[in-house]
C-alpha positions in Angstrom: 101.3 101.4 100.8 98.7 100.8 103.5 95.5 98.9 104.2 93.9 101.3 106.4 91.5 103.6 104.1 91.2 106.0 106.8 94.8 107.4 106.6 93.6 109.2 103.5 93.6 112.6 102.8 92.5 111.8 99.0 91.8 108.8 97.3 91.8 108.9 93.5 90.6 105.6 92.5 92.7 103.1 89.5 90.5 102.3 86.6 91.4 98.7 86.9 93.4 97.4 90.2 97.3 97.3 89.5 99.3 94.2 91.3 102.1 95.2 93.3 104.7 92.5 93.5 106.4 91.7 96.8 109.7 90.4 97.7 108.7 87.1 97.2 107.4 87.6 93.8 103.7 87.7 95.2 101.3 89.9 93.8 98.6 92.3 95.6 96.4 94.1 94.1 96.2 97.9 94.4 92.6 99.6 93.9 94.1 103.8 94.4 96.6 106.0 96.2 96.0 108.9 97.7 97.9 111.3 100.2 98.5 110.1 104.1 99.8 112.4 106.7 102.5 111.1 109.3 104.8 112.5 111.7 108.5 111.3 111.8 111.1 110.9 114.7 114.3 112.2 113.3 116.6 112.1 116.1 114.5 113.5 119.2 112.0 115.5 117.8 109.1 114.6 115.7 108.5 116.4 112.2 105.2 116.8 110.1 105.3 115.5 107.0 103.0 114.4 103.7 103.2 110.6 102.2 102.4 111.1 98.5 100.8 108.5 96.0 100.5 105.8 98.6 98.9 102.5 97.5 95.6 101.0 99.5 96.5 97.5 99.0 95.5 94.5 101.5 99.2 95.5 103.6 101.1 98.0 104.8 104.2 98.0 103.0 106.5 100.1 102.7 108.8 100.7 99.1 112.5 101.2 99.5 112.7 101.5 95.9 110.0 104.0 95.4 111.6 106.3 97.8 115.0 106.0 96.0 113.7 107.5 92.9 111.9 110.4 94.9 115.8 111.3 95.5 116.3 109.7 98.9 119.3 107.2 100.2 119.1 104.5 101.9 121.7 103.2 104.1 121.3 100.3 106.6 123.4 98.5 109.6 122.7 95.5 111.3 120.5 97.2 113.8 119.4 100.4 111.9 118.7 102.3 108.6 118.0 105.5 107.6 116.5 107.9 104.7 118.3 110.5 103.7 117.8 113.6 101.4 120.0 116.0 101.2 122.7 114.3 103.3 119.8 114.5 106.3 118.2 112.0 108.4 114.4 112.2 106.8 113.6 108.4 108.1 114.5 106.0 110.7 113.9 102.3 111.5 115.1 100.2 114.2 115.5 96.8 113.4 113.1 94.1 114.9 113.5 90.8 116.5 112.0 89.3 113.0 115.0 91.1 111.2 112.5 93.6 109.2 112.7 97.6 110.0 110.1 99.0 112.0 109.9 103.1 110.6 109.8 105.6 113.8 106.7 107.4 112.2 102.8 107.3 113.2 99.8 108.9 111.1 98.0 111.5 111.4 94.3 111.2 110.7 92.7 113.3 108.9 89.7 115.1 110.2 87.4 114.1 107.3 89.0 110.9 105.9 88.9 110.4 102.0 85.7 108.2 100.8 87.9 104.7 99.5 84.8 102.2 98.0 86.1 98.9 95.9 83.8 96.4 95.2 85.2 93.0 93.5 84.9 93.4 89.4 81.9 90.8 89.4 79.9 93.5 91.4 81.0 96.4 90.2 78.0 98.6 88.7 80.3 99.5 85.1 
């Protein structure tokens, strides 16, 4: 999930914004997803990769549990964790000092970035 509508590639719009609920129960709303480009540092080398159906929400978040049910693992030290598919490191973070993982990965913008327009419901033209 990100904040940053120039990471997209595409940007299907949601009918109605859907609330994503945080850790501590908050909710943000999400207005679309759409597909974000990255590169990942497995080990020393970096590797070109696709994000798909990522959120634009008000954060960059990323979900643990989404990625579990693409098929990943998750595994996770006290200074560490990794994604793995197909008993391979896909995904690393290192922890930081605020004891959250920071993800070795940067994005790639696109060329031509995806039009992303939300306006509040009360000035919405529907």
């Amino acid at each position: 999930m990100t904040k940053h509508k120039n990471y997209f590639v595409d940007f299907p719009k949601f009918i109605s914004p859907k609330p994503v609920y945080v850790g501590n129960s908050d909710a943000i709303m999400a207005y679309g997803y759409g597909t974000v480009n990255i590169e990942i540092k497995v080990n020393i080398k970096w590797e070109w990769h696709q994000l798909t159906e990522v959120w634009y929400i008000s954060r960059n978040l990323f979900s643990i549990s989404q990625t579990l049910k693409k098929g990943f693992k998750f595994q996770a030290s006290k200074d560490e964790c990794f994604l793995l598919r197909d008993d391979r490191v896909r995904m690393k973070g290192v922890r930081t000092v605020h004891g959250s993982y920071a993800l070795q990965m940067c994005v790639l913008y696109p060329e031509v970035s995806a039009e992303v327009c939300v306006a509040p419901a009360e000035q919405s033209l529907q």
